[in-house]
N, CA and C atoms of all chains as a GROMACS GRO file, in nm:
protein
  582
    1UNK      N    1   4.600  -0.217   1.732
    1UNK     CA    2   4.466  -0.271   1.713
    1UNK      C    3   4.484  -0.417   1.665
    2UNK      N    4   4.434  -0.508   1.754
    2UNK     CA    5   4.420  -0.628   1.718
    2UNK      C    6   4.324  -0.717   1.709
    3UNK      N    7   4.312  -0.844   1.655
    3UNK     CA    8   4.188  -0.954   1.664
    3UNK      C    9   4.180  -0.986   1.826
    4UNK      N   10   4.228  -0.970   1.866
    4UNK     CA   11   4.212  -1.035   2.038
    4UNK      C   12   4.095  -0.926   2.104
    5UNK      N   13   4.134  -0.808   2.071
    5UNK     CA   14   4.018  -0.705   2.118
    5UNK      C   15   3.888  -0.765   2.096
    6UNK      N   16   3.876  -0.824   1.948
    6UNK     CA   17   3.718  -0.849   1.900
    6UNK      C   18   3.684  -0.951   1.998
    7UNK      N   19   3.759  -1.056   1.994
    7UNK     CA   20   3.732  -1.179   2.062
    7UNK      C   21   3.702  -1.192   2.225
    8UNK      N   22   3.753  -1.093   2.287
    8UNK     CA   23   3.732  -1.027   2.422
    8UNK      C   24   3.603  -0.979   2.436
    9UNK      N   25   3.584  -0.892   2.352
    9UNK     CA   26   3.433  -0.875   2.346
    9UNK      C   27   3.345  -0.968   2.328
   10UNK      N   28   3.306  -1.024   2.244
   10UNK     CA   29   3.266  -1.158   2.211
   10UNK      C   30   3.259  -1.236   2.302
   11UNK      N   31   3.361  -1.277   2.381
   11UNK     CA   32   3.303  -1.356   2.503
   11UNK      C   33   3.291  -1.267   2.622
   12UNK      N   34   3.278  -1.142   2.624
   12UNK     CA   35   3.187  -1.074   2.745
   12UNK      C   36   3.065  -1.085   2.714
   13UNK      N   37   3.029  -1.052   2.575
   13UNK     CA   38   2.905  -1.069   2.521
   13UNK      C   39   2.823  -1.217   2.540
   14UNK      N   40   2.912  -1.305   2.540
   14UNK     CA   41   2.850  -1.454   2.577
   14UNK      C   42   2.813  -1.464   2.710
   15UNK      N   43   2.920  -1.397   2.831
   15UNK     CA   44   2.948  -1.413   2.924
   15UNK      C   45   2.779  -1.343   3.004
   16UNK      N   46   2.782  -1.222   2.962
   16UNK     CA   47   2.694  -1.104   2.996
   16UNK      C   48   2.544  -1.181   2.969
   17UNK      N   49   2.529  -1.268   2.831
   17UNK     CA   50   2.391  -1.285   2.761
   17UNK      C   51   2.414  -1.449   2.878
   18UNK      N   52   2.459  -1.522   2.884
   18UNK     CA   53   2.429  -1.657   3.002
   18UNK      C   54   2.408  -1.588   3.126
   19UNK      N   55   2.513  -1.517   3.176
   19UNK     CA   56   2.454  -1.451   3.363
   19UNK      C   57   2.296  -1.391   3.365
   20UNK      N   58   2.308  -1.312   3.242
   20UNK     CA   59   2.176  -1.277   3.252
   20UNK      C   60   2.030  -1.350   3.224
   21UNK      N   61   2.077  -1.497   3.135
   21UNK     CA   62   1.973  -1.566   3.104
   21UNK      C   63   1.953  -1.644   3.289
   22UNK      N   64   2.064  -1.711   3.376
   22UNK     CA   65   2.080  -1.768   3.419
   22UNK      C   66   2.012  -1.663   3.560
   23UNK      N   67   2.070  -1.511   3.579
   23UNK     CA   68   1.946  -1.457   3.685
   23UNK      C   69   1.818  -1.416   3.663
   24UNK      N   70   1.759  -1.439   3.558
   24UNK     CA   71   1.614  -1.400   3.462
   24UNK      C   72   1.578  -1.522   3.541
   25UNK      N   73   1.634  -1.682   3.523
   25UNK     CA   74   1.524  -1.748   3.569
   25UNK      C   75   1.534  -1.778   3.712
   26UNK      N   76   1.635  -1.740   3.787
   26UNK     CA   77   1.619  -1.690   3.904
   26UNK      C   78   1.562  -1.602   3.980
   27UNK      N   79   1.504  -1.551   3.950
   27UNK     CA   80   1.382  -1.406   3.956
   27UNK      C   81   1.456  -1.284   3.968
   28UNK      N   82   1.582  -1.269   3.941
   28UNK     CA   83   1.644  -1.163   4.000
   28UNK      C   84   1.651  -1.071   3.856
   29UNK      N   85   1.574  -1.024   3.843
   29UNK     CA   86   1.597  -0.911   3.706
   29UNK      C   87   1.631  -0.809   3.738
   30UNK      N   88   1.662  -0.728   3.863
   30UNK     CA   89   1.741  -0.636   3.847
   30UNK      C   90   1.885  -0.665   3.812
   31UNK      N   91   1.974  -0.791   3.914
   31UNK     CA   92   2.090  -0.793   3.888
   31UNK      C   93   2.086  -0.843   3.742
   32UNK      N   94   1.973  -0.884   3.683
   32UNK     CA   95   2.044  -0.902   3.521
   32UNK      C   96   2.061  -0.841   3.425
   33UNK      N   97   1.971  -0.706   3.509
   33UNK     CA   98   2.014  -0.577   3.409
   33UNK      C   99   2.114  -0.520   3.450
   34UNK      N  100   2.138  -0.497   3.561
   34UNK     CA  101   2.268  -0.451   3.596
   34UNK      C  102   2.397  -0.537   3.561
   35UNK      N  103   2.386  -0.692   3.555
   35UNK     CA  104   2.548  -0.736   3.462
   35UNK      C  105   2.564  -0.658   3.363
   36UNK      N  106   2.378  -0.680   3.244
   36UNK     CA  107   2.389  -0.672   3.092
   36UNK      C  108   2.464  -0.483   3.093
   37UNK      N  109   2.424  -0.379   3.197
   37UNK     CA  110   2.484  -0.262   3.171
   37UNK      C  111   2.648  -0.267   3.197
   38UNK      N  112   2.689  -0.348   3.328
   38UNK     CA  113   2.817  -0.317   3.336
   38UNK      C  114   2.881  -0.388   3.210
   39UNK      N  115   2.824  -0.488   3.135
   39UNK     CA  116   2.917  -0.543   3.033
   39UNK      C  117   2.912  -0.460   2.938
   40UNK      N  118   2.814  -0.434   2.961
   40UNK     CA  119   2.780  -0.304   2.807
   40UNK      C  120   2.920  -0.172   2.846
   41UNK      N  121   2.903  -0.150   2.944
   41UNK     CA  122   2.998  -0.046   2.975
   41UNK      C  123   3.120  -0.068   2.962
   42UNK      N  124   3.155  -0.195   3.034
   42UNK     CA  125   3.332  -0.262   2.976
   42UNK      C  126   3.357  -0.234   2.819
   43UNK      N  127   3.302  -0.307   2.789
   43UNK     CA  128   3.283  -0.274   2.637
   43UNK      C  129   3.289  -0.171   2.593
   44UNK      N  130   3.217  -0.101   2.551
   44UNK     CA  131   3.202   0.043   2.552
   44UNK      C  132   3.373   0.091   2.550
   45UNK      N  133   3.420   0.101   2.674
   45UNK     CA  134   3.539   0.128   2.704
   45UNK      C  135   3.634   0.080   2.638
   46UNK      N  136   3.589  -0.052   2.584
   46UNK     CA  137   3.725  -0.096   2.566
   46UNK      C  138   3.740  -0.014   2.409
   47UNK      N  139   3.602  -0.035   2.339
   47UNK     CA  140   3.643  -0.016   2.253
   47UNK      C  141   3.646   0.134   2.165
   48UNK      N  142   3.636   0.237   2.270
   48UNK     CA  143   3.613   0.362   2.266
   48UNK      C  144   3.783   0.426   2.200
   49UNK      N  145   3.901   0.382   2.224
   49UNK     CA  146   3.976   0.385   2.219
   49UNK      C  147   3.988   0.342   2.013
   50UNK      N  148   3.936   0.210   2.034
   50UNK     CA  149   4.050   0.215   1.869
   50UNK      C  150   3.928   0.285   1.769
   51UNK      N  151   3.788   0.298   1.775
   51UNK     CA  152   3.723   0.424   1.716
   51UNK      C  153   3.769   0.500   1.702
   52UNK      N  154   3.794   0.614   1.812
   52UNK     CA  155   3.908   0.740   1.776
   52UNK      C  156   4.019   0.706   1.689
   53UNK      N  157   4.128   0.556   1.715
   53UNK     CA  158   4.236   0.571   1.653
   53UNK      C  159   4.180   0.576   1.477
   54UNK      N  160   4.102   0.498   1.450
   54UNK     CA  161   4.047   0.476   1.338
   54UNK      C  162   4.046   0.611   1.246
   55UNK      N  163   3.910   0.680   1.305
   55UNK     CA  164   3.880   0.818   1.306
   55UNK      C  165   4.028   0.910   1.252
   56UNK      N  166   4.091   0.885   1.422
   56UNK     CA  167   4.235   1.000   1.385
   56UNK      C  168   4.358   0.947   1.239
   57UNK      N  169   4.302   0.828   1.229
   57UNK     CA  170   4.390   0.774   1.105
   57UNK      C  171   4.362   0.841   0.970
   58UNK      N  172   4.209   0.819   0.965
   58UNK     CA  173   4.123   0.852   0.852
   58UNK      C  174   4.158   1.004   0.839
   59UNK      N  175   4.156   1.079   0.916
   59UNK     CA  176   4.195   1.211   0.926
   59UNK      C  177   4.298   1.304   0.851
   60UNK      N  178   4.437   1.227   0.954
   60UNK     CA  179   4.569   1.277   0.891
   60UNK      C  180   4.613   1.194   0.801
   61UNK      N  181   4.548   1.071   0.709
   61UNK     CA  182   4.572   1.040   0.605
   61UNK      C  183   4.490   1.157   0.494
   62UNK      N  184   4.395   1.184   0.496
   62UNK     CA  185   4.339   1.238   0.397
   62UNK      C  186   4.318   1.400   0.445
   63UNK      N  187   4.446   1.440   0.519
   63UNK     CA  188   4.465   1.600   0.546
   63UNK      C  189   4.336   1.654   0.558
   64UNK      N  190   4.256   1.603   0.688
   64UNK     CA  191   4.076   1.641   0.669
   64UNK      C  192   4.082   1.787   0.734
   65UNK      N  193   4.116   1.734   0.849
   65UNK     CA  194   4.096   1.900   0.970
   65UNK      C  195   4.189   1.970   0.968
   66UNK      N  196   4.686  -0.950   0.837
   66UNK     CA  197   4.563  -1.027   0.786
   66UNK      C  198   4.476  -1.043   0.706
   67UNK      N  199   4.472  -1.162   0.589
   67UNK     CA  200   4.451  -1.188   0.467
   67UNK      C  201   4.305  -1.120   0.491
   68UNK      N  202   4.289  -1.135   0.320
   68UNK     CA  203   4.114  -1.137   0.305
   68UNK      C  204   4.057  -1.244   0.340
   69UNK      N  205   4.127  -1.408   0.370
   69UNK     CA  206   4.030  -1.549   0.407
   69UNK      C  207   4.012  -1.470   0.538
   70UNK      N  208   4.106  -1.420   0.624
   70UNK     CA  209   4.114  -1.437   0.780
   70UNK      C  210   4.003  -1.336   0.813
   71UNK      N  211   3.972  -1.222   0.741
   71UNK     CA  212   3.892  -1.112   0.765
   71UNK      C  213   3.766  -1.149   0.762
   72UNK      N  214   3.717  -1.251   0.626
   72UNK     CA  215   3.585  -1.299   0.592
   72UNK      C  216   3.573  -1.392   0.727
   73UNK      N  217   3.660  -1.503   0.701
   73UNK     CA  218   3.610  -1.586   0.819
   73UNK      C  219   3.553  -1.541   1.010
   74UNK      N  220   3.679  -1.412   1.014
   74UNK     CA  221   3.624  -1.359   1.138
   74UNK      C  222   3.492  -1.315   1.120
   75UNK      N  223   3.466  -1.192   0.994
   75UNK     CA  224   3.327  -1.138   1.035
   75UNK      C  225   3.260  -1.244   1.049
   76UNK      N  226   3.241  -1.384   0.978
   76UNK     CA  227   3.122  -1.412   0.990
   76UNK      C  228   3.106  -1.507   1.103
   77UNK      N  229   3.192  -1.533   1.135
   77UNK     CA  230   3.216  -1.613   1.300
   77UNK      C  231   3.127  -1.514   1.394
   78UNK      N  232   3.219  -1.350   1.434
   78UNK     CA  233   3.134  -1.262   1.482
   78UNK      C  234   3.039  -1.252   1.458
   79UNK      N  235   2.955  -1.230   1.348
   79UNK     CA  236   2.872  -1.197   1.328
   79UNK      C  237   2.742  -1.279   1.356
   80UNK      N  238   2.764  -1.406   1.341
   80UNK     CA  239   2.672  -1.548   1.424
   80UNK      C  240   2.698  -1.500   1.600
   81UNK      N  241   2.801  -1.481   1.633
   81UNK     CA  242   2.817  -1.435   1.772
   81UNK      C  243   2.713  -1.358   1.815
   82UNK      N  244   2.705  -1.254   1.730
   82UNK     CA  245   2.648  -1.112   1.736
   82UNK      C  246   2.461  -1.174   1.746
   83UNK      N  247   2.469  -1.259   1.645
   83UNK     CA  248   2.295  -1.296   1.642
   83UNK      C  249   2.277  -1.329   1.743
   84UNK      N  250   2.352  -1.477   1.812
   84UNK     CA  251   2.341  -1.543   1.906
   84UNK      C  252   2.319  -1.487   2.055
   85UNK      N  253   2.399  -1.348   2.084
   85UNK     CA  254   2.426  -1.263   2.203
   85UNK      C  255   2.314  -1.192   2.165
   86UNK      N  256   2.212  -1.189   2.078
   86UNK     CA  257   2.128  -1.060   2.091
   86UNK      C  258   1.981  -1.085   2.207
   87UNK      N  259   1.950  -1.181   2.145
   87UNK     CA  260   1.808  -1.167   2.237
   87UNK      C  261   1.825  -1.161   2.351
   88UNK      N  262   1.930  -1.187   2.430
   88UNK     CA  263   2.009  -1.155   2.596
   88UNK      C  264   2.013  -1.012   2.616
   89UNK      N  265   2.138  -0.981   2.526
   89UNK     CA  266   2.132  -0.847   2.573
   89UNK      C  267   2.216  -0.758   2.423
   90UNK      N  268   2.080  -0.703   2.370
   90UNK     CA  269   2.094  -0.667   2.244
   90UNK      C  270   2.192  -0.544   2.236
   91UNK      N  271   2.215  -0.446   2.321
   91UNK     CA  272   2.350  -0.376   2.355
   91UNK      C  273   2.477  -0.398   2.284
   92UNK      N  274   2.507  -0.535   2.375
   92UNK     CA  275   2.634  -0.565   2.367
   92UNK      C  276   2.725  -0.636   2.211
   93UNK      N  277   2.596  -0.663   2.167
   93UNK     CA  278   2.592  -0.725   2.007
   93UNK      C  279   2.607  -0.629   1.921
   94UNK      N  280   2.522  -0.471   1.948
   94UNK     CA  281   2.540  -0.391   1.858
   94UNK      C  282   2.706  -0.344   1.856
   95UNK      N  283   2.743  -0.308   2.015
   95UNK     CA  284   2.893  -0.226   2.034
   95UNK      C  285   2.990  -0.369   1.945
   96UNK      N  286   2.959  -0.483   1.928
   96UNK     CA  287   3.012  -0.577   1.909
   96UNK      C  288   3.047  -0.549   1.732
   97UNK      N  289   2.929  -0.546   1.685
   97UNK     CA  290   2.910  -0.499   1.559
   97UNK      C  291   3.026  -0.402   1.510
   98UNK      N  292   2.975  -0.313   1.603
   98UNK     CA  293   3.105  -0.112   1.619
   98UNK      C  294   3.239  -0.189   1.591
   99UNK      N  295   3.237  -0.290   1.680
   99UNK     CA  296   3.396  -0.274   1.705
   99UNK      C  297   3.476  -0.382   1.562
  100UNK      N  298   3.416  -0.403   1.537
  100UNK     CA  299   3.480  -0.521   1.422
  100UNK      C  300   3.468  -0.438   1.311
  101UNK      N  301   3.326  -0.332   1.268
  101UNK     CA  302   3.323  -0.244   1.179
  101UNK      C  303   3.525  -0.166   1.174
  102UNK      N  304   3.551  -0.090   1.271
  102UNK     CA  305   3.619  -0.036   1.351
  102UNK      C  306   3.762  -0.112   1.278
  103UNK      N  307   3.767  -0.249   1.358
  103UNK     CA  308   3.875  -0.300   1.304
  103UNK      C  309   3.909  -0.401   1.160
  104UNK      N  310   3.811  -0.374   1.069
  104UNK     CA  311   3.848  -0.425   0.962
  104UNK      C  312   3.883  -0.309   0.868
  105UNK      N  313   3.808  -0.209   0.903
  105UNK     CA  314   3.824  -0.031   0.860
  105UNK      C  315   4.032  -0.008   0.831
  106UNK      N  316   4.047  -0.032   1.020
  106UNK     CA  317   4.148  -0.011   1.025
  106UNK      C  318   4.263  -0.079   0.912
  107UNK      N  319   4.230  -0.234   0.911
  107UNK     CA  320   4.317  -0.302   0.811
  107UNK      C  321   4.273  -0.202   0.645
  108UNK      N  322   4.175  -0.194   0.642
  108UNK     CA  323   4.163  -0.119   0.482
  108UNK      C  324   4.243   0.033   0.506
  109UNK      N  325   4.207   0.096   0.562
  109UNK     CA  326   4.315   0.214   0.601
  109UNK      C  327   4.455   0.225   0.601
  110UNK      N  328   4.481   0.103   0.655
  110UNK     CA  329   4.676   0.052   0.654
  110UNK      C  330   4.713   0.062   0.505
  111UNK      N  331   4.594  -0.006   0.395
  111UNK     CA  332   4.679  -0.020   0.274
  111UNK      C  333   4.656   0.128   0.190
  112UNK      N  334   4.542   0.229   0.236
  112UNK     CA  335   4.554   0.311   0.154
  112UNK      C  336   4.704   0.440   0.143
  113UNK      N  337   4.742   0.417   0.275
  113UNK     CA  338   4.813   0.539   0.259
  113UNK      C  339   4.936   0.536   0.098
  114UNK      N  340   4.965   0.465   0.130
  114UNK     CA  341   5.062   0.478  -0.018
  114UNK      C  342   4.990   0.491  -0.203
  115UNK      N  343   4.861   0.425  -0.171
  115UNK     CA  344   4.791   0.418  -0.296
  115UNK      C  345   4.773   0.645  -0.285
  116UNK      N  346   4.739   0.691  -0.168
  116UNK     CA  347   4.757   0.814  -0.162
  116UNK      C  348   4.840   0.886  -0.255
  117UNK      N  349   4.990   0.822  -0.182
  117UNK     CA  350   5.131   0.869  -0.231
  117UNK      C  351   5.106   0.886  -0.327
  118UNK      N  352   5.130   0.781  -0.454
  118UNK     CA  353   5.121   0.745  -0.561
  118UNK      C  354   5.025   0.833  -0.627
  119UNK      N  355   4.876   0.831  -0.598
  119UNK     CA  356   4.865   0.934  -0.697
  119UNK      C  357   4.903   1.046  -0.684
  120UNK      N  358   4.943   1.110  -0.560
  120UNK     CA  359   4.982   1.243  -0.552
  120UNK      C  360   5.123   1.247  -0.630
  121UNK      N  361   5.191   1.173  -0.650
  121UNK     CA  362   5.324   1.164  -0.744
  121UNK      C  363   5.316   1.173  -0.844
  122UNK      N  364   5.165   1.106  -0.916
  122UNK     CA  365   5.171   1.094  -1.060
  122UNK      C  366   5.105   1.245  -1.063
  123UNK      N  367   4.996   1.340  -0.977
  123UNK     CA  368   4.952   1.432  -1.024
  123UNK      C  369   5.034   1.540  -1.036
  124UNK      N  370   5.159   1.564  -0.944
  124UNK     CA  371   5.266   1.620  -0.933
  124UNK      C  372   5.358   1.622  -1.106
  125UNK      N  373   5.351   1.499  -1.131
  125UNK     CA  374   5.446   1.416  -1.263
  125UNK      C  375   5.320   1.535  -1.384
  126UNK      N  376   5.248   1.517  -1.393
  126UNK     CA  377   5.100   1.558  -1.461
  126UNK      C  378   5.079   1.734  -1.462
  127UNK      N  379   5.170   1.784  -1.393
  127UNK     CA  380   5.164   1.899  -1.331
  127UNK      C  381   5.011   1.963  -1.306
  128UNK      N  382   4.933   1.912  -1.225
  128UNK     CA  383   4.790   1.917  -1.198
  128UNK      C  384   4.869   1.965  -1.049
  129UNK      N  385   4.734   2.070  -1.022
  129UNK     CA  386   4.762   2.159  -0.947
  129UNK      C  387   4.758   2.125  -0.788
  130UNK      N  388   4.844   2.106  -0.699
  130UNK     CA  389   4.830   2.029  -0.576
  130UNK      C  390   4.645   2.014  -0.508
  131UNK      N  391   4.614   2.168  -0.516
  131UNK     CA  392   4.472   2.201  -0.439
  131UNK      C  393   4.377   2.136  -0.474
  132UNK      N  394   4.386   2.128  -0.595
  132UNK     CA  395   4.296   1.990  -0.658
  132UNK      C  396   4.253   1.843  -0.630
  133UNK      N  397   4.450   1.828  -0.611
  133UNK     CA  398   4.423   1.663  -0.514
  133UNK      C  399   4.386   1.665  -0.399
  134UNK      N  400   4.398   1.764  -0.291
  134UNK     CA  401   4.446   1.786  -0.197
  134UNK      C  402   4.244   1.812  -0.190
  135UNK      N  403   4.198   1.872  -0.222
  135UNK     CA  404   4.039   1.880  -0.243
  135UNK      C  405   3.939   1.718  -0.259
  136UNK      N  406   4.048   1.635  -0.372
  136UNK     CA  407   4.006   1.515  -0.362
  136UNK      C  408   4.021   1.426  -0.278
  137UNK      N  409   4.089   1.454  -0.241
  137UNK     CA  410   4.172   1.355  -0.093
  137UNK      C  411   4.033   1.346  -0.012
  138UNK      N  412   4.044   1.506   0.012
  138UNK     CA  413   3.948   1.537   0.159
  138UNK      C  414   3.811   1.462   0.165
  139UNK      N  415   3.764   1.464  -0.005
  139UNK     CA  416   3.628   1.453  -0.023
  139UNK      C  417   3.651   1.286  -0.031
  140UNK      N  418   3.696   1.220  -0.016
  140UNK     CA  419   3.767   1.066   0.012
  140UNK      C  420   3.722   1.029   0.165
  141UNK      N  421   3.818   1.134   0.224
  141UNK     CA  422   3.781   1.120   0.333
  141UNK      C  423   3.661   1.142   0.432
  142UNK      N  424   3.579   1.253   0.363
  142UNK     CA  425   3.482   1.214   0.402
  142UNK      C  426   3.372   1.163   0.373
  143UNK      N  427   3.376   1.089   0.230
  143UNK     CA  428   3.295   0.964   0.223
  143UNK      C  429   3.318   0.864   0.275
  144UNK      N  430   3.437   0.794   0.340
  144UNK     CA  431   3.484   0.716   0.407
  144UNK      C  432   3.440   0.725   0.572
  145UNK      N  433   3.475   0.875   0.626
  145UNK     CA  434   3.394   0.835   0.766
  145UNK      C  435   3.275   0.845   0.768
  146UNK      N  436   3.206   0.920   0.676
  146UNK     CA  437   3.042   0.940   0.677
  146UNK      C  438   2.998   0.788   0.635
  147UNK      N  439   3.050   0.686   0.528
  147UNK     CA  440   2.970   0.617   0.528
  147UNK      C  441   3.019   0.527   0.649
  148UNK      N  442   3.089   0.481   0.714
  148UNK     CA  443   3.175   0.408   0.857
  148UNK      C  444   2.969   0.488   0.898
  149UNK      N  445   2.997   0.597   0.950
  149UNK     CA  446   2.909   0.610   1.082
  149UNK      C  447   2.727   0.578   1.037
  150UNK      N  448   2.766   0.670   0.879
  150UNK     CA  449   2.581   0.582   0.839
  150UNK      C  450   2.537   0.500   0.895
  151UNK      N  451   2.679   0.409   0.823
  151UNK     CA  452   2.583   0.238   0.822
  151UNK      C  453   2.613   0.200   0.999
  152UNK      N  454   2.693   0.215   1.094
  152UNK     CA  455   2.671   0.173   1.156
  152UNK      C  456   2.557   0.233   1.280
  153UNK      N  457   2.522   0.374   1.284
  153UNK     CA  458   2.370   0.398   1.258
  153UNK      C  459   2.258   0.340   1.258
  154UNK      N  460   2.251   0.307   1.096
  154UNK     CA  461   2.168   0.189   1.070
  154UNK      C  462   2.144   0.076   1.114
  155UNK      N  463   2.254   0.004   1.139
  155UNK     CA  464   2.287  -0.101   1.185
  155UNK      C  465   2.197  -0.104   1.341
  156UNK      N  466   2.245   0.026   1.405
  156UNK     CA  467   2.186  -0.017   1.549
  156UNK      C  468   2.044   0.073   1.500
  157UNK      N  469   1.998   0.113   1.412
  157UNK     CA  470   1.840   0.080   1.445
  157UNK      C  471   1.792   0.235   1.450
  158UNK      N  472   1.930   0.302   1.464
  158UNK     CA  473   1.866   0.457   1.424
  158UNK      C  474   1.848   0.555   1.295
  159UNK      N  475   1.784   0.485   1.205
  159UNK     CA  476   1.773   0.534   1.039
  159UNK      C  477   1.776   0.744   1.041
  160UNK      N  478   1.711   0.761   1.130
  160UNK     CA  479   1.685   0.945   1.159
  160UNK      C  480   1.853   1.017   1.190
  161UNK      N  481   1.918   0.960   1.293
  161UNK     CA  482   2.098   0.972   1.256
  161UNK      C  483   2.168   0.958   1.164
  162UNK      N  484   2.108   0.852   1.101
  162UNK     CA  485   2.202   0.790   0.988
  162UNK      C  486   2.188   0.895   0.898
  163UNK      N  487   2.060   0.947   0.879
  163UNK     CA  488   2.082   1.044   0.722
  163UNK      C  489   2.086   1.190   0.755
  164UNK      N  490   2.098   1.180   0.894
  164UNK     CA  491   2.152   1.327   0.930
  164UNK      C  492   2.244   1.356   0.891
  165UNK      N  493   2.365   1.249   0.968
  165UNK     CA  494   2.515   1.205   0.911
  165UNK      C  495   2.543   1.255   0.722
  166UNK      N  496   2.431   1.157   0.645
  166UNK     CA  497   2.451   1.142   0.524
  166UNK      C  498   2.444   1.285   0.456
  167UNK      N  499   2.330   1.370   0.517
  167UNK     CA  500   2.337   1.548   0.455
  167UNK      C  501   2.440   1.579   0.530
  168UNK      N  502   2.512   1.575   0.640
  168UNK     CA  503   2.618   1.661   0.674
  168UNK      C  504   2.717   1.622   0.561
  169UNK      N  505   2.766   1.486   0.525
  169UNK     CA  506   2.811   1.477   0.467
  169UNK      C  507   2.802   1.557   0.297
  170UNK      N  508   2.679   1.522   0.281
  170UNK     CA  509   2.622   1.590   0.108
  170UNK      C  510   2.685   1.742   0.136
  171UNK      N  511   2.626   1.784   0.238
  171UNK     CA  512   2.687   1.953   0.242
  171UNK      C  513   2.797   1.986   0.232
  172UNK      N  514   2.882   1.916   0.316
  172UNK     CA  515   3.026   1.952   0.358
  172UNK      C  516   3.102   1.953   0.207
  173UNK      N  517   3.052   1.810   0.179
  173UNK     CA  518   3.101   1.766  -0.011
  173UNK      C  519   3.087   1.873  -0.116
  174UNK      N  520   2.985   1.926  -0.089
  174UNK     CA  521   2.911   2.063  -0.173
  174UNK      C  522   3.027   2.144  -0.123
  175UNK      N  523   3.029   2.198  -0.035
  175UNK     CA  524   3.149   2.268  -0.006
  175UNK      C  525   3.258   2.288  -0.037
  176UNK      N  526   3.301   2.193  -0.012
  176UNK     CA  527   3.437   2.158  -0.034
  176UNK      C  528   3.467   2.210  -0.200
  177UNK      N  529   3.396   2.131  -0.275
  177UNK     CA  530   3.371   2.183  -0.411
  177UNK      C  531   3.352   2.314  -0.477
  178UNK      N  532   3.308   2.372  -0.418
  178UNK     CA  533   3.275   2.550  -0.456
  178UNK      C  534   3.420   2.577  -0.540
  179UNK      N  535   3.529   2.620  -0.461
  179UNK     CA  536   3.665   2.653  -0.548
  179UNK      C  537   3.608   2.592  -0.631
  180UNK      N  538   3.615   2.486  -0.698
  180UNK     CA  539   3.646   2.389  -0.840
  180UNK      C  540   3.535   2.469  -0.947
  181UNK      N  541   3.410   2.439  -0.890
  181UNK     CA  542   3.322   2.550  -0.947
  181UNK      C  543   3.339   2.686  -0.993
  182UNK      N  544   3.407   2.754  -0.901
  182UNK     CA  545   3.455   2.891  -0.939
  182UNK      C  546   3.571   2.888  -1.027
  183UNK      N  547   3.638   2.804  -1.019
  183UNK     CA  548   3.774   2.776  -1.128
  183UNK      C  549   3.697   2.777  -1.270
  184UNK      N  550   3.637   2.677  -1.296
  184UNK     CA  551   3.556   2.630  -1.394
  184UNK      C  552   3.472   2.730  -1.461
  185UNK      N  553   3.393   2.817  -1.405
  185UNK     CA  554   3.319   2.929  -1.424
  185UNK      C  555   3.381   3.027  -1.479
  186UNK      N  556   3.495   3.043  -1.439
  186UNK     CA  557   3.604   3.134  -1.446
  186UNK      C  558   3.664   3.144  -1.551
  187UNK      N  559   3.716   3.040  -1.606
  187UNK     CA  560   3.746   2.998  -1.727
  187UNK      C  561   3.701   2.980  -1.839
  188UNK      N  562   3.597   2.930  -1.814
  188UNK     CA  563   3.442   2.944  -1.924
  188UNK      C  564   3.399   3.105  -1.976
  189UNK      N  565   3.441   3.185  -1.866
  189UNK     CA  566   3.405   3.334  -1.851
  189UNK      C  567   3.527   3.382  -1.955
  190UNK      N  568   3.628   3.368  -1.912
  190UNK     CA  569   3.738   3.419  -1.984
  190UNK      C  570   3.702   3.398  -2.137
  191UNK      N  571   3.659   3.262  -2.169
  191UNK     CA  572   3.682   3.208  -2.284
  191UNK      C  573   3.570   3.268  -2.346
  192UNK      N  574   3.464   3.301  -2.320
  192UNK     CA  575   3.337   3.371  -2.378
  192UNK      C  576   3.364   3.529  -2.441
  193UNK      N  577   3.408   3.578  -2.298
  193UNK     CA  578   3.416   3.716  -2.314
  193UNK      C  579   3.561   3.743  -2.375
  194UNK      N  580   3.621   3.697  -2.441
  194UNK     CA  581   3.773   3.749  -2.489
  194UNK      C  582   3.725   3.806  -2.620
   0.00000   0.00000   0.00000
């Protein structure tokens, strides 16, 4: 788990919020909901992974389950 | 990574996070998740030995393993219950969040019963002798 993860996100998040400002005033609002979901979904993914590790840390440190 | 480097990121992110919202308020919240997530992780790295340690001194103390081993747990799950509360809250669903917070109250209650019955137990002895 590293700072580069956050920062990846962060500029999808920039990336996702300009395409979508930039096809809003192009009239195209479907494709700008459809970037804002697939970024949402990258995301999602990426960071679905160190949640669990987090989770499974918190766990077998404090002998939970 | 220090405590400057931790402060300075959240709050870098966290202007990020404002800035990305009125676009697409989604991606700001998971944004939120994930930094929650990884500063967690750095506080997690340093507990395990503060663990050790007391379990050494309660060992040294001759206090009864089940005891710590009861406290631990109930550690742990104030630690992920409050992680998921607040971030809950955070995205805007207060009705999850304190669902979370009684599972937690219960489980805690639980967990506790032995200690109660120890306690009771002893009190009992000491009355009725």
């Amino acid at each position: 788990m590293d700072v580069d993860l956050i920062f990846k996100i962060a500029a999808i998040g920039i990336i996702v919020a300009v395409l979508g400002q930039i096809l809003k005033r192009a009239e195209r609002d479907e494709q700008a909901m459809m970037t804002t979901l697939a970024g949402l979904i990258v995301v999602l993914m990426m960071i679905i992974n160190q949640i669990a590790e987090l989770f499974d840390r918190i766990k077998t440190l404090f002998e939970l389950s | 990574m220090s405590i400057v480097g931790v402060a300075v990121l959240c709050i870098i992110v966290s202007l990020v996070c404002k800035i990305i919202e009125p676009n697409c308020k989604s991606v700001s919240m998971v944004l939120a998740v994930a930094l929650v997530g990884f500063v967690m992780l750095l506080a997690i790295s340093g507990l395990s030995d503060i663990t050790a340690c007391i379990s050494r001194l309660a060992s040294k103390a001759q206090i009864e393993q089940d005891y710590i081993k009861i406290i631990f747990k109930s550690m742990g799950i104030c630690y992920i219950s409050s992680i998921a509360c607040n971030c809950c809250k955070d995205c805007g669903e207060n009705a999850v969040a304190s669902a979370v917070e009684t599972l937690a109250k219960i489980s805690l209650a639980v967990l506790a019963l032995p200690l109660l019955n120890a306690v009771i137990s002893i009190v009992e002895a000491l009355i009725y002798e």
